[in-house]
C-alpha positions in Angstrom: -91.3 161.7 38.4 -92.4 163.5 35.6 -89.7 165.1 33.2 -89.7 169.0 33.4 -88.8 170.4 30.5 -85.6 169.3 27.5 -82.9 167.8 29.0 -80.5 169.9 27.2 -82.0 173.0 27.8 -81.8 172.2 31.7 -78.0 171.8 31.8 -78.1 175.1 29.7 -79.6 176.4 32.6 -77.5 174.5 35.8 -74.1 175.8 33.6 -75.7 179.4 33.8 -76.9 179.7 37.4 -74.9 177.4 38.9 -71.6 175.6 37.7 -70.4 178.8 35.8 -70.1 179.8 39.6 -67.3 177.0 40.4 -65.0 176.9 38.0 -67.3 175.8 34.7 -67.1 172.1 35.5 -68.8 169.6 36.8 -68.5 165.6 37.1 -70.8 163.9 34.9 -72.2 162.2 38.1 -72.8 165.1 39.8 -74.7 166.4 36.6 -77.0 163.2 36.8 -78.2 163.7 40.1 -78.8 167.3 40.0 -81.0 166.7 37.0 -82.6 163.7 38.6 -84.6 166.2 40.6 -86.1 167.5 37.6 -87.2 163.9 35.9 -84.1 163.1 33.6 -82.6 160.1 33.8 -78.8 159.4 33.3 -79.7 158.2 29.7 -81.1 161.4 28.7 -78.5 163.3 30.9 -75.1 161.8 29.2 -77.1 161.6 25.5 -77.8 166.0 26.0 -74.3 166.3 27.2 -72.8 164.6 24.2 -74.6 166.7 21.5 -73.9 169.7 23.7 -70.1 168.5 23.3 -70.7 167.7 19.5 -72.1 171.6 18.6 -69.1 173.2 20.9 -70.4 174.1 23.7 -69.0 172.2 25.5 -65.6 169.7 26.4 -64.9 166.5 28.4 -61.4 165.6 30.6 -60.7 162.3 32.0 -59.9 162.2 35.4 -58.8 158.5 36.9 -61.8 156.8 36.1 -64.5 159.7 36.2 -65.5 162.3 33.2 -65.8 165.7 34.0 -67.2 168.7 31.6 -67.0 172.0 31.0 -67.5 175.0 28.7 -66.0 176.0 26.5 -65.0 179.8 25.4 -67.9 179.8 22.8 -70.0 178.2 26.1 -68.7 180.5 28.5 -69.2 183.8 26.0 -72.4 182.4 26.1 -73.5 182.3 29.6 -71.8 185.6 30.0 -73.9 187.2 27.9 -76.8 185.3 29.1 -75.7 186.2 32.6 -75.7 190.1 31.7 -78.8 190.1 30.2 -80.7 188.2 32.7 -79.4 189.7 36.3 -79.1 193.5 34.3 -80.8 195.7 37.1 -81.5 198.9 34.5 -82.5 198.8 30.6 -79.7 199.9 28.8 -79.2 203.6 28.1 -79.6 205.1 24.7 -76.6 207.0 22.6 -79.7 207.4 19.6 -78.1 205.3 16.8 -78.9 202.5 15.2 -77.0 199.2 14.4 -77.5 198.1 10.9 -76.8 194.4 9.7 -76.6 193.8 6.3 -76.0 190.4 4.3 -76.1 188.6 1.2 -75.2 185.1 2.3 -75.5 182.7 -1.3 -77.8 180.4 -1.6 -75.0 177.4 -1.2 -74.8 178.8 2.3 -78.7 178.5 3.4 -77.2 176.7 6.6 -75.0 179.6 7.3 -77.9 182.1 6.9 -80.3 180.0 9.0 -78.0 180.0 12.0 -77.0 183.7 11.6 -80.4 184.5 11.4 -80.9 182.6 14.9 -78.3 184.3 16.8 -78.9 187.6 15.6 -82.7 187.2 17.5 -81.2 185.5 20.4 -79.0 189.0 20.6 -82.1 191.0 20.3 -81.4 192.3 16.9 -84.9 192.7 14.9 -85.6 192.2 10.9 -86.6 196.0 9.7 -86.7 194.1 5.8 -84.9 191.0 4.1 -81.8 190.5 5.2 -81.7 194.0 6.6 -81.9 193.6 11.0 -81.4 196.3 13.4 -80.9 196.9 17.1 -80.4 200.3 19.3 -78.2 198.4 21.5 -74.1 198.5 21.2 -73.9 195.0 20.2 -70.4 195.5 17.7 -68.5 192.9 19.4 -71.5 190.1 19.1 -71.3 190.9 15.7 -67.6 190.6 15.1 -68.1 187.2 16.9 -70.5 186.2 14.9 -68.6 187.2 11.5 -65.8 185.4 12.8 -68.1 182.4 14.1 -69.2 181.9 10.8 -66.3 183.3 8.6 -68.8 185.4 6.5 -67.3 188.9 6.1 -67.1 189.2 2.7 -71.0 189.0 3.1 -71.9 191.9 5.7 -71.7 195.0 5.8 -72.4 196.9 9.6 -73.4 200.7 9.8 -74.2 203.0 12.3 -77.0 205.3 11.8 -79.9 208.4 13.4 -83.2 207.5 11.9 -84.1 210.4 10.0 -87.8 209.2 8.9 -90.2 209.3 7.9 -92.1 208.3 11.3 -90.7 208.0 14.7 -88.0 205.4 16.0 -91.1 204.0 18.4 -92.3 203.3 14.8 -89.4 201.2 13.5 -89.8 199.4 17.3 -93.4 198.0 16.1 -91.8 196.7 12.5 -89.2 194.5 14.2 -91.0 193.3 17.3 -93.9 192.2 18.6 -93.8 194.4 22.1 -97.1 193.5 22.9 -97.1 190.0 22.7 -93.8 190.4 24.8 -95.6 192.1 27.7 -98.9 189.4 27.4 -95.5 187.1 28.6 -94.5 189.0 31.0 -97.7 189.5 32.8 -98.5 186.0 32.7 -94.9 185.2 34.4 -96.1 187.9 36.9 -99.5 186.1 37.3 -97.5 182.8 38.1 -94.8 183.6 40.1 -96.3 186.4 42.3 -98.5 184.2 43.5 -95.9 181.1 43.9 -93.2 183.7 45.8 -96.1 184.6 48.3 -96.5 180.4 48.9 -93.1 179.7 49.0 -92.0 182.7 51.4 -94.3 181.1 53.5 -93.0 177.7 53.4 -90.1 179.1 53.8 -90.8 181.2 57.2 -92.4 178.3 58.8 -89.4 175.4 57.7 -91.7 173.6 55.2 -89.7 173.7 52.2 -86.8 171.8 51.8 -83.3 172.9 50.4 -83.5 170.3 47.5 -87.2 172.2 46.8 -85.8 175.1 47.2 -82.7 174.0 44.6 -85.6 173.2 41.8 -87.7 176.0 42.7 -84.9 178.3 42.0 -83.6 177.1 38.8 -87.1 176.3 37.5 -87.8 180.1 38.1 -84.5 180.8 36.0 -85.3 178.5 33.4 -88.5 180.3 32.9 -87.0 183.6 32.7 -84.6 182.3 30.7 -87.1 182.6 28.0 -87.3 185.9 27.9 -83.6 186.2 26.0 -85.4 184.9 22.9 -88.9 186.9 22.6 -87.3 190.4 24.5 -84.8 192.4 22.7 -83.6 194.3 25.7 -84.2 198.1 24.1 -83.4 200.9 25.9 -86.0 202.8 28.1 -86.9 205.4 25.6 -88.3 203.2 23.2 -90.7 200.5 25.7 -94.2 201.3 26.0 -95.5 203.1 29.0 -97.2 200.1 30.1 -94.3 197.7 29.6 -94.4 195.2 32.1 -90.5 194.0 31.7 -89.4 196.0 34.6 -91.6 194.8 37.4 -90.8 191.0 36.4 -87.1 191.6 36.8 -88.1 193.1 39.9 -89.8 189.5 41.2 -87.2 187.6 39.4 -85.0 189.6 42.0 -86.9 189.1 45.4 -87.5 185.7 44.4 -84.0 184.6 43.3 -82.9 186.3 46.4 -85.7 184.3 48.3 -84.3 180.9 47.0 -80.5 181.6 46.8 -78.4 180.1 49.9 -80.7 177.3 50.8 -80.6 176.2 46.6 -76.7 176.6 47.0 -76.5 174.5 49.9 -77.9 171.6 48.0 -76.2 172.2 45.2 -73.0 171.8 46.9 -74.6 168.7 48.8 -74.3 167.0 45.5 -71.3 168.5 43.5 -67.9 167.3 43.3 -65.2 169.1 42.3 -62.2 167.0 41.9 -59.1 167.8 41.1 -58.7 170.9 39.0 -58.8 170.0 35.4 -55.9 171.1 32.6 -58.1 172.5 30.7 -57.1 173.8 26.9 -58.1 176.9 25.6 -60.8 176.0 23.0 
């Protein structure tokens, strides 16, 4: 079978959707089949899991003979906010301020700077000018995380502001993101998987479609809107274009999540074990 996409970006995914959903861990075996579906094999499987351990995301416990992982807090914070983001029914209301990030990381620190710089777009904040990103959204405790994270206080400074001009705040949207090439994404998501939800309710409806097909249907139709975290930055309603196309594929996310939901879960807990709980550490 034909691999579907990085290995470790797929566990990213199972974590998310599904073993965040019993307890946060899962045996390693159990990890290996799941991801069998999808064209990994075990080599790719426990080599992913291992860097995923190395960066922090996430830990392994012994138990008798078998090795069992799970996230940790920096993982879980993660899903979290992945979760919140992705299954959010309503854009996020607007108090009309602006959240201002400001640094001056040294140049002994590029590393530092280049990771910032990565989680602050994975949050949805946008680069107004160097150094110098901004978001309308109330993200004060991702930013404290991140200062901590990275132990750079002594390098930011965070304000909260009104735009006072000289255009429009629909103006400072178009300087820090690319809407439109957002939407083109959307639309073509909409294009796929309008016409895939229509097949598969079908299949469905008649008994022609598998739990284990329904199990890589669904989180292949996560992992694909799990793309979205990195390219949208989640603004309020007030500042989307009229013809923004963000709401109506949440919508058939939705009905199609919905669609896939019990018969997925009913192979997923065909293949995982649970064991014995774990004594896990705080992290």
């Amino acid at each position: 079978m034909e691999k579907l996409f990085n290995t470790r970006s797929m566990i990213f995914t199972l974590y998310g959707d599904y073993i965040s959903q019993y307890g946060n861990v899962i045996w390693i075996g159990s990890l290996i089949r799941l991801l069998k579906e999808f064209g990994h094999n075990e080599q790719s499987v426990r080599a992913a899991i291992s860097r995923m351990s190395k960066q922090g995301w996430v830990q392994s416990e012994k138990q008798g003979n078998k090795s069992y992982y799970y996230l940790t807090d920096r993982g879980k914070k993660r899903m979290d906010e992945a979760a919140n983001r992705i299954y959010q029914i309503n854009p996020p209301s607007w108090d009309g301020e602006w959240r201002l990030l400001l640094y001056t990381i040294p140049e002994d620190k590029r590393h530092l700077r280049d990771e910032l710089r990565r989680e602050l777009v994975w949050s949805g904040f946008g680069l107004l000018s160097n150094s110098c990103w901004i978001t309308p959204n109330p993200l004060e405790e991702q930013v404290n995380n991140l200062i901590a994270k990275y132990e750079i206080d002594s390098y930011v400074n965070f304000f909260r502001a009104k735009y006072e001009g000289m255009n429009e705040n629909k103006d400072l949207v178009d300087q820090c993101w690319d809407l439109e090439e957002v939407n083109e994404r959307y639309s073509e998501f909409i294009q796929t998987y309008s016409q895939k939800y229509i097949i598969d309710k079908n299949k469905i409806e008649k008994g022609d479609l598998s739990d284990g097909s329904c199990f890589v249907e669904r989180t292949m139709l996560v992992h694909q809107y799990r793309k979205f975290l990195f390219i949208d930055p989640s603004l309020p309603q007030e500042l989307l274009p009229e013809d923004w196309l963000g709401d109506s594929a949440a919508s058939l996310f939705r009905d199609y999540y919905q669609m896939l939901r019990e018969p997925a879960t009913r192979f997923f807990e065909s293949v995982f074990e649970p064991g014995e709980p774990l004594d896990i550490k705080e992290s």
